[in-house]
N, C-alpha and C positions, 0 to 999 in steps of 0.2 A: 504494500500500500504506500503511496506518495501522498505528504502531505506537504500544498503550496502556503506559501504565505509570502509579508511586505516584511521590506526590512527598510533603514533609514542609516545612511551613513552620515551622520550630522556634520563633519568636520567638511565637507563641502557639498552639502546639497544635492546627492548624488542618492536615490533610489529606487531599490530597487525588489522585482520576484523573484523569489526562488524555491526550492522544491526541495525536501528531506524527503528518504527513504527509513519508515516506520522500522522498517527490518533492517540495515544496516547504519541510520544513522550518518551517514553520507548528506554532504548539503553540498547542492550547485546552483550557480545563478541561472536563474532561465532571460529573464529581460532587465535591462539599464532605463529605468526611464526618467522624465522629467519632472512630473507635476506630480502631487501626494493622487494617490488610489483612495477613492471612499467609496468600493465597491469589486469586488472581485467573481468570478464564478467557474467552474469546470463540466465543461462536456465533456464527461467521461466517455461517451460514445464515440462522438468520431473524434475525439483528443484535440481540442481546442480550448482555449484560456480566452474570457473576456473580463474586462477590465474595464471601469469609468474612471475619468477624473470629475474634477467641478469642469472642465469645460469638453472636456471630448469622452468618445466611446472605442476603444482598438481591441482589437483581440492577436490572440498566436498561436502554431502550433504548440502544446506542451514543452516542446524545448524552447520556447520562443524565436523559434524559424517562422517565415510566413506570415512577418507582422502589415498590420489593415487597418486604419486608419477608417473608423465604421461611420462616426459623425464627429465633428469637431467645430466647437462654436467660439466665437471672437472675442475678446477679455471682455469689451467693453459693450458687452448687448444685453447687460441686464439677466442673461440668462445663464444658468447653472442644472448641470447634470447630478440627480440627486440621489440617484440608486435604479441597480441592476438586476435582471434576475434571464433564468433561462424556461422554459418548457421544454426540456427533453423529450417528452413523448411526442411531438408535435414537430421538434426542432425548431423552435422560434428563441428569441432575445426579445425580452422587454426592456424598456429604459424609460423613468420619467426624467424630464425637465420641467425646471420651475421657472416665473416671470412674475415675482412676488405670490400671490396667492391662487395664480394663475398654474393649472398643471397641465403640461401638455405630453400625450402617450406616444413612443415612438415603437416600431416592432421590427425584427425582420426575421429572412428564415438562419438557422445555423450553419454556419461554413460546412465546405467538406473539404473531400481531398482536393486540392487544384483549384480551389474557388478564392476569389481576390476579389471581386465586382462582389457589392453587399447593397442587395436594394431595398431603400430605409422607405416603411411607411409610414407620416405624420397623421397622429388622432390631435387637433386641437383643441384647445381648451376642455379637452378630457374630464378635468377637475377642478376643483375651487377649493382648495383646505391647505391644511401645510403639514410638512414632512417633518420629523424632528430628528430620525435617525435616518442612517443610509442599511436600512432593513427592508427588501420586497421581495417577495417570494410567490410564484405563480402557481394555482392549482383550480383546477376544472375551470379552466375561463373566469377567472378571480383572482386580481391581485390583491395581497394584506400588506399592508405596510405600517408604524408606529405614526401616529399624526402628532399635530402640534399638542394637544394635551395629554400627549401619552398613553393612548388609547391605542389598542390594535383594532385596524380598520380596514374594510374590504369592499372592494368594486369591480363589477363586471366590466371584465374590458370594453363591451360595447354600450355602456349606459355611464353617464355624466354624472352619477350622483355617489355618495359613499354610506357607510355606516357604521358606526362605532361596535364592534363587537364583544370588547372586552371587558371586566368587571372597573370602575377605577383605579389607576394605579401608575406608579412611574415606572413602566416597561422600557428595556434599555435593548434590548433584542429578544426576539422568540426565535420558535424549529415550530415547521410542520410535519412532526412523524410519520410520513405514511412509504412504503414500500414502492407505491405507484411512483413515485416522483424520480424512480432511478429502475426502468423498466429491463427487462434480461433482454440481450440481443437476440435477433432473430435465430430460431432454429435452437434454441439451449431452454429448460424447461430449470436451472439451475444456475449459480452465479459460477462462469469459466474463470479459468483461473488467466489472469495477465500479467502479473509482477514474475520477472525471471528469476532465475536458479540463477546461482553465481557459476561462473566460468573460471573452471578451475584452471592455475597458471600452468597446468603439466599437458591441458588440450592444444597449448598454443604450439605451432610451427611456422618457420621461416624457410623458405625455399626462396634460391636466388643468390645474389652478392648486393652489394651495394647500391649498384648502380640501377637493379631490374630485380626486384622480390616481391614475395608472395606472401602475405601474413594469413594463415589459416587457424581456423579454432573449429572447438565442438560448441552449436547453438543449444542451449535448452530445449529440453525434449518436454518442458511442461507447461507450455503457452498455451491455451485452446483459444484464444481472438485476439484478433488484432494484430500490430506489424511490430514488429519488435525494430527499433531501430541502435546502432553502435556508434559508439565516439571512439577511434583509437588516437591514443595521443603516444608520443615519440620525444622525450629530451633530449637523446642524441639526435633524431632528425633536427628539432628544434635549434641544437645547437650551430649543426652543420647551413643551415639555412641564415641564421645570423653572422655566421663567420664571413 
């Protein structure tokens, strides 16, 4: 299991995503970016990363290849992206913006493999309340999100109005527990396994010299979906290319 998360490198304004391995404990950066995240999300399915700022929407492959620049709006227009959330089952991205107490709904479908062109649909004036946390979470054609009084509150995507659903209270984030929200891929009745077996160093072989070689290994034999992808890194190539 990979768990993403922000980091902040304070001493120059530089942050950034990256990704721990629950089972080894291993941390690598996935993206360098510029502006603070107040909103992150994973499509586990087709291995995509989306991300808000206060002004724009990007996503990435999981290693942060393939970055897309989804909507991005100008310091000085009053408006602010407020929180993000995904439908997996559907493959859609939600995103509000706000324009004072103005909220407006944006959607589109989720990337896949090869896909760069992200075609964004504006709901206007969607809503009229205000957001207090960067909490929104999609399920059966309803968004919840936390409002300005702290209240968890939910509305149909395609209806203009909301409703307070909660008891009073200063709710600071919730979870929707339900199993639907993270569906098994097609053809599997069971959750496959996708995190790799370590590649032991005794699989590895070098055929070749110097100038024209071959690096082979043994792949894990216990992946059932998905693409398993490799980073080989090299010190001595490294060095030899700096020299």
């Amino acid at each position: 299991m990979i768990l993403f998360a922000l980091a902040a490198a304070t001493w120059h304004w530089l942050l950034q995503i990256y990704r721990t391995s629950l089972r080894t404990h291993s941390t690598e950066t996935v993206k360098d970016i510029t502006y603070l995240v107040n909103d992150l999300a994973v499509d586990s399915v087709n291995a995509f990363l989306y991300w808000s700022t206060g002004y724009s929407v990007e996503s990435s492959r999981l290693n942060g290849q393939d970055h897309v620049i989804i909507q991005n709006l100008t310091f000085f227009s009053n408006l602010q992206v407020v929180a993000l959330t995904l439908n997996i089952i559907d493959g859609q991205i939600y995103w509000l913006v706000k324009n004072g107490l103005h909220i407006t709904m944006y959607h589109a479908n989720t990337r896949i493999e090869g896909t760069f062109d992200v075609k964004v649909t504006e709901h206007a004036s969607w809503g009229y309340t205000e957001i207090s946390q960067h909490a929104l979470i999609f399920l059966c054609n309803r968004l919840f999100w936390i409002n300005g009084q702290k209240y968890i509150t939910v509305q149909e995507v395609n209806q203009s109005s909301c409703t307070p659903i909660s008891q009073p209270a200063e709710f600071t984030g919730f979870v929707l527990g339900l199993n639907a929200l993270k569906p098994l891929p097609d053809n599997f009745s069971y959750v496959p396994e996708v995190t790799p077996d370590i590649i032991l160093s005794s699989s590895f072989e070098i055929r070749g010299n110097y100038s024209d070689f071959i690096i082979q290994w043994m792949e894990p034999s216990n992946i059932e979906y998905g693409t398993l992808f490799y980073c080989v890194e090299s010190t001595v190539l490294q060095e030899l290319v700096y020299c």
